[in-house]
N, C-alpha and C positions, 0 to 999 in steps of 0.2 A: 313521375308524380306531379311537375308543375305543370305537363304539359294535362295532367286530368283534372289537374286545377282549375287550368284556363277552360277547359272545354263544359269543365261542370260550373261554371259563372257563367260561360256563355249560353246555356241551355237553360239557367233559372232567371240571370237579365237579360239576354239578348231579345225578346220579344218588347221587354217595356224599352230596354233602348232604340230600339227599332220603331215605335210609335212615336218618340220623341224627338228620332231624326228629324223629320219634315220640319217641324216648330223651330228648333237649335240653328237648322239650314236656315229657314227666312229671315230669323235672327240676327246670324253673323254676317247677312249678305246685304238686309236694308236696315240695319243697326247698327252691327259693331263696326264695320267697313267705312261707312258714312263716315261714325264719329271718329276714325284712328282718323281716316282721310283729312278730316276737317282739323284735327289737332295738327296734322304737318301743313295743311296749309297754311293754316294761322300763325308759321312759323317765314313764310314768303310773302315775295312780292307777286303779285299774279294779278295781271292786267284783263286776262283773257284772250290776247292776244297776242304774247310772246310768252314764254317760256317762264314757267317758276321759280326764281330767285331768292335764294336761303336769306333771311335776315335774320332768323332766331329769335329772338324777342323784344325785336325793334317796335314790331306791331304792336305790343303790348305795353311796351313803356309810352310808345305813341298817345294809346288810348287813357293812361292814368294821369298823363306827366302835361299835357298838349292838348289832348281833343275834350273841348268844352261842352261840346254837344252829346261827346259821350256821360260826361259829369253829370249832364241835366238828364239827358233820360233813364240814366242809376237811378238819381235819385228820384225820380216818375216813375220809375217798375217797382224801386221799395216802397215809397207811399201807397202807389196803385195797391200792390199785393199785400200790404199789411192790413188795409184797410178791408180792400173788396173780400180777400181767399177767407179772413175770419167771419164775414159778417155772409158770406155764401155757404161755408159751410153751418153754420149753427141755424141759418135760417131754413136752407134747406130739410136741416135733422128736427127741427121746431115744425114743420110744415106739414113732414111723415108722418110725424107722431102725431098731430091733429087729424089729418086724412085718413089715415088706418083707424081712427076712434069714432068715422063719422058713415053713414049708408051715403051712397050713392059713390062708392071710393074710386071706379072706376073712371068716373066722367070726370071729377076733381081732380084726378092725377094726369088724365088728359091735357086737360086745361094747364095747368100746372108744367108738363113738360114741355109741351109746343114750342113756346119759345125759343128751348134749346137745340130744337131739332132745324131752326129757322135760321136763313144765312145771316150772318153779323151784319152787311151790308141793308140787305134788306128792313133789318130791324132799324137800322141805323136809318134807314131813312124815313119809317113811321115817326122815330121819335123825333127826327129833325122837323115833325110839324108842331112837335111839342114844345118845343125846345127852340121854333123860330126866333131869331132875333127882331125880328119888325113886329108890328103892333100884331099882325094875322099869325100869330103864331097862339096858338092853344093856352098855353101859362098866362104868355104875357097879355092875352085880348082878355083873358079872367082878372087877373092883376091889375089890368088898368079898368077895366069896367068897373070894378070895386073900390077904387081907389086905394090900393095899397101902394103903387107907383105911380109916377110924374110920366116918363118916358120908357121905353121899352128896353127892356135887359139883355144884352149881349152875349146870349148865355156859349155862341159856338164862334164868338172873335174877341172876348172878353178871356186875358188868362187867369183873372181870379173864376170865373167858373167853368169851367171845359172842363178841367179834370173831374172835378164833383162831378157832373156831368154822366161824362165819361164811367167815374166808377157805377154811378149810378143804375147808368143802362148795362155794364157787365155782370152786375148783380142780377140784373135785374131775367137777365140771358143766362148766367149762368149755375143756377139752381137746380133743371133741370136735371142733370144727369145725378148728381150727388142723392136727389131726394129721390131720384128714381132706387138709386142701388140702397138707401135706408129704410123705403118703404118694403124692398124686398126682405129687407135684413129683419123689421117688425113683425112679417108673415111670417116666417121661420120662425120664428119663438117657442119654445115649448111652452103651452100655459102651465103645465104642472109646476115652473118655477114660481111665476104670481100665485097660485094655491098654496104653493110651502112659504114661499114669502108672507103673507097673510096669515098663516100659522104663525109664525114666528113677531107679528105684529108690524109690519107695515101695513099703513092703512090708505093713506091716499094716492094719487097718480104720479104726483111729483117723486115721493119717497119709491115707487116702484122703477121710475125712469134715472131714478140717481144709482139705487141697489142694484138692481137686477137687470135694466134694459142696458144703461149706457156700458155698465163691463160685459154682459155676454155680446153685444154687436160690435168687438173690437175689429175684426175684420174690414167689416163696413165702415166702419169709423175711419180705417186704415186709408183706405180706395177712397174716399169722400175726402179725405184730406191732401192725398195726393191728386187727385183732382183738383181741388179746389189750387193747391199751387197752381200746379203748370201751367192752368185757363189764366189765372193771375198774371202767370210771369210770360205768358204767349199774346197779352192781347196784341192787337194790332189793326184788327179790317174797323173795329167799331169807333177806335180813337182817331185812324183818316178817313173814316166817312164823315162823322162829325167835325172834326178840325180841319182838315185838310193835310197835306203834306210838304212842306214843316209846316204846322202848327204855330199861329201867334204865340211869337215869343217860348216857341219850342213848351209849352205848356201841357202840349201832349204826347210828348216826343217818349217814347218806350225804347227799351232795347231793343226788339224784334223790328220799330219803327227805322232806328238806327242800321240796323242788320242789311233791310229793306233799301235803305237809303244807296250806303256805299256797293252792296251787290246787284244790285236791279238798275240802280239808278246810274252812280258813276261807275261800274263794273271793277273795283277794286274787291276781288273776291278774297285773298290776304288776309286783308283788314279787315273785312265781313263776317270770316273763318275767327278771328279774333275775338270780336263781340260774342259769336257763337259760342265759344269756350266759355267765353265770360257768363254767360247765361247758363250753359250748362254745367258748370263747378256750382252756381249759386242755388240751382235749382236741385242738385244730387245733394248739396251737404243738408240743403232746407226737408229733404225728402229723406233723409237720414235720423235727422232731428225724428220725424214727425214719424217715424216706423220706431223709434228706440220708445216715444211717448204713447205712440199704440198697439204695443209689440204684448200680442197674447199670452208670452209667456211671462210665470210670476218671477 
């Protein structure tokens, strides 16, 4: 009898388990392998050149207790990400829902995504004519031809503004994807619900977008918010193209910058492995939150 058991589960699941080998496989192999790997390193010393040395969670008391520069770039990836991930995601979903109400939607959303599809680097360096600090720099030749300023603004070796900056141009890059997967989420709509909604008396566009858009595009909402983290808590190419590496007075100093530093840099891979946890606990429980708050079920 068990043995007709197993053979008749194999014969009603084994075709869908069998399609979702291949996905489960790439998974466990450049995911979950990565991340165990990275949690035992982060537990060594590991130079790259000799052999991995258990310290257990020296590395980590290291990074809370001792590393300063870890302290400032925490609190550069909470500022960054508090600031940029809210104001990319609602701008993005504010953008969709203008473009989907407007003709010519296809060439708007063009426009509109480009930037995201474009390297950090590159962008990073149109804006640094923006954003020069000498007089030939875009802002400041406006600024001072107008007379709003005396001398020219140091906008990328000045640490009161680099990170503004900074958030700035990530916003400003990272809209892209989010509004792309909103605007899809608005074509999907069934309009029969705006037709009952209107039945029932809502009458203007806001009252449709509070009712009926922003709860049936939970999904969307979902994937646009974890988006918007990761981009948040990942930056890195846009904050040392503009600052450099370290950064005046570590002003733009990120985790992933830090990550960047000791593994690239002084090859303490360990300690690198360290930050990385650190980034990825903060980023899973943030990602947690943000599925319980747009979790389609009542």
């Amino acid at each position: 009898m068990r043995k007709k058991g197993i053979k008749r589960f194999l014969r009603q699941n084994g075709p869908g388990y069998l399609m979702l080998a291949p996905f489960y496989s790439l998974f466990f192999i450049f995911v979950m392998i990565p991340v165990i790997y990275a949690i035992v390193l982060s537990m060594t010393n590991y130079n790259m050149m000799e052999s991995p040395s258990f310290t257990f969670f020296s590395n980590f008391k290291l990074l809370i207790m001792d590393d300063d520069e870890f302290l400032i770039a925490f609190k550069n990836t909470m500022v960054f990400a508090c600031i940029s991930g809210p104001i990319s995601f609602l701008m993005s979903f504010l953008m969709a829902w203008i473009i989907n109400q407007v003709k010519l939607r296809n060439a708007y959303s063009l426009a509109f995504y480009a930037p995201s599809i474009t390297s950090g680097i590159a962008m990073s360096t149109v804006w640094l004519y923006f954003f020069s600090s000498d007089s030939y720099g875009l802002i400041n030749n406006v600024l001072l031809k107008f007379g709003f300023i005396d001398s020219p603004i140091l906008w990328n070796q000045d640490s009161a503004t680099i990170l503004p900056v900074v958030i700035f141009i990530s916003v400003w890059m990272g809209m892209g994807t989010g509004f792309l997967t909103f605007l899809a989420g608005f074509q999907s709509l069934d309009p029969s619900l705006y037709e009952a909604a209107s039945i029932d008396g809502i009458r203007n566009e806001f009252q449709k977008l509070v009712y009926i858009t922003w709860p049936t595009m939970k999904p969307q909402l979902l994937f646009g918010a974890i988006t918007a983290i990761v981009s948040s808590f990942g930056v890195f190419d846009i904050a040392v193209a503009f600052a450099g590496l370290p950064s005046p007075n570590y002003s733009a100093h990120t985790l992933v910058t830090h990550l960047y530093d000791y593994a690239f840099i002084r090859f303490e891979m360990g300690y690198a492995s360290a930050v990385a946890v650190v980034l990825f606990v903060v980023t899973f429980f943030l990602g947690r939150i943000v599925t319980k708050i747009f979790s389609s079920k009542d």
